[in-house]
C-alpha positions as CSV (number, residue, x, y, z in Angstrom):
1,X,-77.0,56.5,-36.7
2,X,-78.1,53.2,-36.0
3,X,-76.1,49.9,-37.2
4,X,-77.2,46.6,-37.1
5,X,-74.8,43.6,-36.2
6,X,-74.8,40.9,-38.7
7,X,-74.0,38.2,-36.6
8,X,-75.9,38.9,-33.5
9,X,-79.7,40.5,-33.2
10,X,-77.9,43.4,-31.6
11,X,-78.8,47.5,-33.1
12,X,-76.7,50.1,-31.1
13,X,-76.2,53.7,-32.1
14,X,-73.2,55.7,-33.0
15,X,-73.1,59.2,-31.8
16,X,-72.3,62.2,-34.1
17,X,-69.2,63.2,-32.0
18,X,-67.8,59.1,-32.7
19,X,-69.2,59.6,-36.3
20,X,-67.1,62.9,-36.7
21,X,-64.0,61.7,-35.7
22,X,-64.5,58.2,-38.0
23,X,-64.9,60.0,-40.8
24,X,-61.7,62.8,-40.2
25,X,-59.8,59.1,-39.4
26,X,-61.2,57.2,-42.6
27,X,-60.8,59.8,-45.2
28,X,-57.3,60.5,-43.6
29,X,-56.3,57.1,-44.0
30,X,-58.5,56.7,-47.1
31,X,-60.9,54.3,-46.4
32,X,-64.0,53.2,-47.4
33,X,-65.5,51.8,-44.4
34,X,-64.7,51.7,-40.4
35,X,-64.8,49.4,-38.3
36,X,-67.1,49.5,-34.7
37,X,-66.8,46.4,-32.1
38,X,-70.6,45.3,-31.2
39,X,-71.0,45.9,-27.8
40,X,-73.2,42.6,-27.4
41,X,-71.0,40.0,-29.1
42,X,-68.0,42.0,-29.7
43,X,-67.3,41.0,-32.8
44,X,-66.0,43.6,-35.6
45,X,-69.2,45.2,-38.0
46,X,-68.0,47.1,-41.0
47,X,-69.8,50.6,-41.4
48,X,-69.8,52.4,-44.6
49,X,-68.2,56.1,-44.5
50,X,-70.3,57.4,-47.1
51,X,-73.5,56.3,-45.1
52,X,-71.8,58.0,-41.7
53,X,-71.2,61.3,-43.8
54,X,-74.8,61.9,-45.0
55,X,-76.0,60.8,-41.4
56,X,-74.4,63.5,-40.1
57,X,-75.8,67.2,-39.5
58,X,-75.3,69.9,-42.3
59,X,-73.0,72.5,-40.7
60,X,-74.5,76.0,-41.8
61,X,-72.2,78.2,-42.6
62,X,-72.5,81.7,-41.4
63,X,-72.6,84.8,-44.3
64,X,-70.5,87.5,-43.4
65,X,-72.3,90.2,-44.5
């Protein structure tokens, strides 16, 4: 997933491993957004948990049969 800093012209990419564990953390802790430092200006950007669940990969599940 790809978020844009709002200060700085800076887009980096989170990774679905970091996006996995942010969402098991936020919906733990039961929040609506996390929080990612921007590796150019280091300054905090908000990202919205909704928007990092349906970025990530449907798991299929397997029939048992």
């Amino acid at each position: 997933m790809q978020v844009n800093c709002p200060l700085c012209p800076a887009t980096f990419n989170l990774s679905v491993d970091f996006m996995v564990e942010a969402v098991a953390q936020s919906e733990k802790r039961n929040h609506k957004f996390y929080q990612v430092e921007c590796p150019r200006c280091r300054k905090t950007v908000k990202v919205d948990v909704a928007k990092m669940k349906s970025a990530l990969p449907v798991e299929e599940e397997e029939e048992e049969a």
